[in-house]
N, C-alpha and C positions, 0 to 999 in steps of 0.2 A: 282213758284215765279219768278217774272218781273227780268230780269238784270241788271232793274234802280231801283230795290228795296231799295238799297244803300242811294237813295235821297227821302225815307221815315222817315217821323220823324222829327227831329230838325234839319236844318241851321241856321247857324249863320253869318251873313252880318258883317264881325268883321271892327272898327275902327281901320284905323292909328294913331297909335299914336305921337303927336308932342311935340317935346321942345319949351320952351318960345320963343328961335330966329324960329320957323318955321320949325326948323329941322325935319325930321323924327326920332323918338326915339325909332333902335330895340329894344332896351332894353326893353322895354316895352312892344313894338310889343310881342315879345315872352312870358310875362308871361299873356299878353291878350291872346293868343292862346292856354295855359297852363291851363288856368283858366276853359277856354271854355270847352275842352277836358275831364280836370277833370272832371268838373261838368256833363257831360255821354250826350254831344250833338249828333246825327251823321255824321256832316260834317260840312265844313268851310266855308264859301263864301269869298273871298277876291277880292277887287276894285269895291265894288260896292258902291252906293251913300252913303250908313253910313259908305264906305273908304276913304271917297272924293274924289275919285277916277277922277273926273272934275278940281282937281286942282292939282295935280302932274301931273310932266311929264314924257314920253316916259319910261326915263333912269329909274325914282323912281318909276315906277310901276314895270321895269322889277325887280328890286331890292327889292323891298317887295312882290312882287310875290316866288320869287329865296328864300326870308327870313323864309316865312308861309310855304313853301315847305319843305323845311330845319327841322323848327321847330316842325310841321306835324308827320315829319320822318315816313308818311304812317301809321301812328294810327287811323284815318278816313277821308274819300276823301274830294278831293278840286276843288271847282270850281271857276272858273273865271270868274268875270266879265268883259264882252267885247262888247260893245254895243256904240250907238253914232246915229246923224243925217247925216254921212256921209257913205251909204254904200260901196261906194269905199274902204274909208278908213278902214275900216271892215275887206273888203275884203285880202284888201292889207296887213291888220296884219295876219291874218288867214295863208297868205304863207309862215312865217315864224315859221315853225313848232318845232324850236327849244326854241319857245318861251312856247310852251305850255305840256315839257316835266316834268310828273308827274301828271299833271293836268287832272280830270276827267269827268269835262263837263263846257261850256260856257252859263252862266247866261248872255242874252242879251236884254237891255231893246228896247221898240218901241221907234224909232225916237221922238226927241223932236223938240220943235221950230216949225219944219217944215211944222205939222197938215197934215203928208198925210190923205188918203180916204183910207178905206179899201183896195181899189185895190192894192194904194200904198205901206201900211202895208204888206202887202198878198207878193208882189214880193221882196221888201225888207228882208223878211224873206226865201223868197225863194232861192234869193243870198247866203247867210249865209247857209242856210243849203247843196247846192251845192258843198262850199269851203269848207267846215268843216269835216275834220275826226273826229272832237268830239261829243258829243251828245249837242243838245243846249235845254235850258230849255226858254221859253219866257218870257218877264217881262214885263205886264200889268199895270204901275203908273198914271192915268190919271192925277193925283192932280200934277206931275211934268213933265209930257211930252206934256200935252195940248190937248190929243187926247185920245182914247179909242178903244184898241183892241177888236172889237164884241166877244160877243161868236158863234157866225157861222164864222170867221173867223180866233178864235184860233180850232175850229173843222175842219176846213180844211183843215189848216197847220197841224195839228198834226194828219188826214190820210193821206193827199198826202205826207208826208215827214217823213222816219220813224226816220230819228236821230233829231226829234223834238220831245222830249218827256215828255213834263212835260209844266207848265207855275208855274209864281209865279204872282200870280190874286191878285192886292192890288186895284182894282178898288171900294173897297168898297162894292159891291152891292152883295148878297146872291144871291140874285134870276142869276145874271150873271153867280157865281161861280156853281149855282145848275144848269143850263143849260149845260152848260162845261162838267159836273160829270155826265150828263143823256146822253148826246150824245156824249162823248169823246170816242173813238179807244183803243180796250182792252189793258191794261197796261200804258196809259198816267194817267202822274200825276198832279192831282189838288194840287198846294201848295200856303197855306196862305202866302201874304205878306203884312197881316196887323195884329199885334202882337193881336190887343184888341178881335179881331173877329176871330181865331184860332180856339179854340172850336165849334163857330158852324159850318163853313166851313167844319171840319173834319166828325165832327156829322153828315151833309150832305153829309157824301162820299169821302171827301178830304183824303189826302196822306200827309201834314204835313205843315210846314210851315220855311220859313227864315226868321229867328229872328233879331231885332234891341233888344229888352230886353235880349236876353241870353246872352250880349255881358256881361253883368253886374249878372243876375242870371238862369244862365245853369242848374242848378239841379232842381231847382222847374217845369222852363218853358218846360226844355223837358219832364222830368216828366209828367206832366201836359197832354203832348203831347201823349206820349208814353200810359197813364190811357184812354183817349179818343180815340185813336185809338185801343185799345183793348174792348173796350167799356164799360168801368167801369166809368160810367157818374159822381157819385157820387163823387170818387176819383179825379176827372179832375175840377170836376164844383169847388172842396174842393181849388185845387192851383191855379185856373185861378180867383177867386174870391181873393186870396191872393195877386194876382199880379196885379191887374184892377186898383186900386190905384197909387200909382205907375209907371204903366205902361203909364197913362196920363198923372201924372206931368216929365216923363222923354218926353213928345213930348210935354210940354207947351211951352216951347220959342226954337223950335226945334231940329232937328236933322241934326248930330250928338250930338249937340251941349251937348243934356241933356244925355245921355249914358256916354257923357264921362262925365260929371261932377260929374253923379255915380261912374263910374270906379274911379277917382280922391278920392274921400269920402274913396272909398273900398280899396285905397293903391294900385293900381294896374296900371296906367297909368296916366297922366297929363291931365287938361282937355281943353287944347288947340286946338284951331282950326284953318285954314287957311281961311285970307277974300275970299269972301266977307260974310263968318260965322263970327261972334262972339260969346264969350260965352255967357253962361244963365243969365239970369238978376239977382239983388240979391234976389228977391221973392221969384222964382224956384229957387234958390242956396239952400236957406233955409228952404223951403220943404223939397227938397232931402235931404240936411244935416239930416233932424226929423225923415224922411221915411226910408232914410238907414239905419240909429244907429237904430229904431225900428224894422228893419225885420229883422226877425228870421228864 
């Protein structure tokens, strides 16, 4: 068995939660995390895009970092999100090793804005894996960073470098994810980071996925996860067909936006956001309102 077996199975990309003024709300924070846990995920993502993690500063990530940590209390691993368009600056948090104590690997997305070229990609991540005593997982968004990590590119990264050990492929495309999963270096992990397309990524060979829907229902989606990676099709097709619903009116007028306005429905956290987000419209308010009171 892999040593990053660990990050098989269900992640979860969990929201901050905010108060009406903008605040961050542990309070919250932590029965989000509780919830998550319950419901039998295996690991937490924290500061990553459905964190907002682009709109808190320095001090309030170090601070709900320090919180999820806490809350955790090492019942299943945590990863951190730590990524940007400035390698430097990457770099330069990476030395501060006290920042990443408890922490079990860095979720880092490709450069945005910027649109490097492969080559670019390829040494940027090469930086990162140099500094880094932690394992780093890469993270593939084209739809938010404007660019597209090839798959001969995350195949390269992930033999030349062994503390690159995983990606989270939300590029959409199957056929990218199955190229990945044919030519990838024994023990790299293919993980879904597109909630709707889970099942067949896995069914193709994948290793798991980080969720934006567990943040709201944990025991079905990892379920679900856990049924297909054992390969009980039936059982997996039975809750991913449960969740398809749903899972699109919680990204209709986006993310985070619509997670939290579930978790808010579910008595679990507020469903505020910080601009340039606002919340869901009242449409999607009122779907979700129909769709939560009806799931069972």
């Amino acid at each position: 068995m892999s040593k990053y077996s660990k990050f098989k199975g269900t992640g979860v990309a969990i929201v901050t939660p905010f108060l009406k003024d903008s605040s961050i709300d542990y309070k919250s924070l932590t029965k989000v995390v509780n919830h998550i846990i319950k419901g039998g995920v295996e690991y937490v993502v924290a500061m990553g895009t459905t964190g907002e993690s682009v709109t808190l500063t320095k001090e309030e990530k170090q601070l709900v970092v320090s919180h999820v940590l806490e809350v955790v209390d090492n019942r299943v691993p945590v990863v951190l999100g730590l990524g940007g368009n400035n390698t430097q600056e990457i770099l330069n948090a990476l030395k501060k090793s006290n920042d990443f104590k408890g922490v079990d690997a860095i979720l880092s997305v490709s450069p945005y804005y910027n649109k490097p070229n492969q080559r670019g990609i390829y040494q940027h991540y090469k930086a990162i894996s140099e500094a880094s005593d932690l394992p780093i997982i890469l993270y593939n968004v084209p739809g938010r960073t404007s660019s597209n990590i090839s798959a001969d590119t995350t195949i390269k990264l992930a033999t030349d470098f062994k503390n690159i050990i995983a990606i989270k492929e939300a590029s959409g495309s199957i056929e990218q994810c199955m190229k990945i999963i044919k030519y990838r270096p024994k023990d790299f992990l293919v993980i879904s980071g597109d909630d709707m397309i889970t099942l067949p990524i896995i069914a193709s060979g994948g290793d798991g996925v980080i969720s934006v829907v567990a943040n709201a229902f944990p025991k079905d989606f990892s379920e679900m996860t856990r049924q297909i990676l054992a390969g009980n099709v039936k059982e997996a097709q039975k809750l991913h067909y449960k969740l398809t619903d749903i899972t699109e009116q919680l990204f209709a007028d986006g993310n985070p936006a619509g997670i939290k306005e579930a978790l808010s429905i579910l008595g679990i956290c507020q469903p505020h956001v910080r601009l340039p987000l606002v919340n869901v419209n009242k449409a999607t308010q009122n779907a979700l309102k129909e769709m939560v009171s009806m799931y069972k």
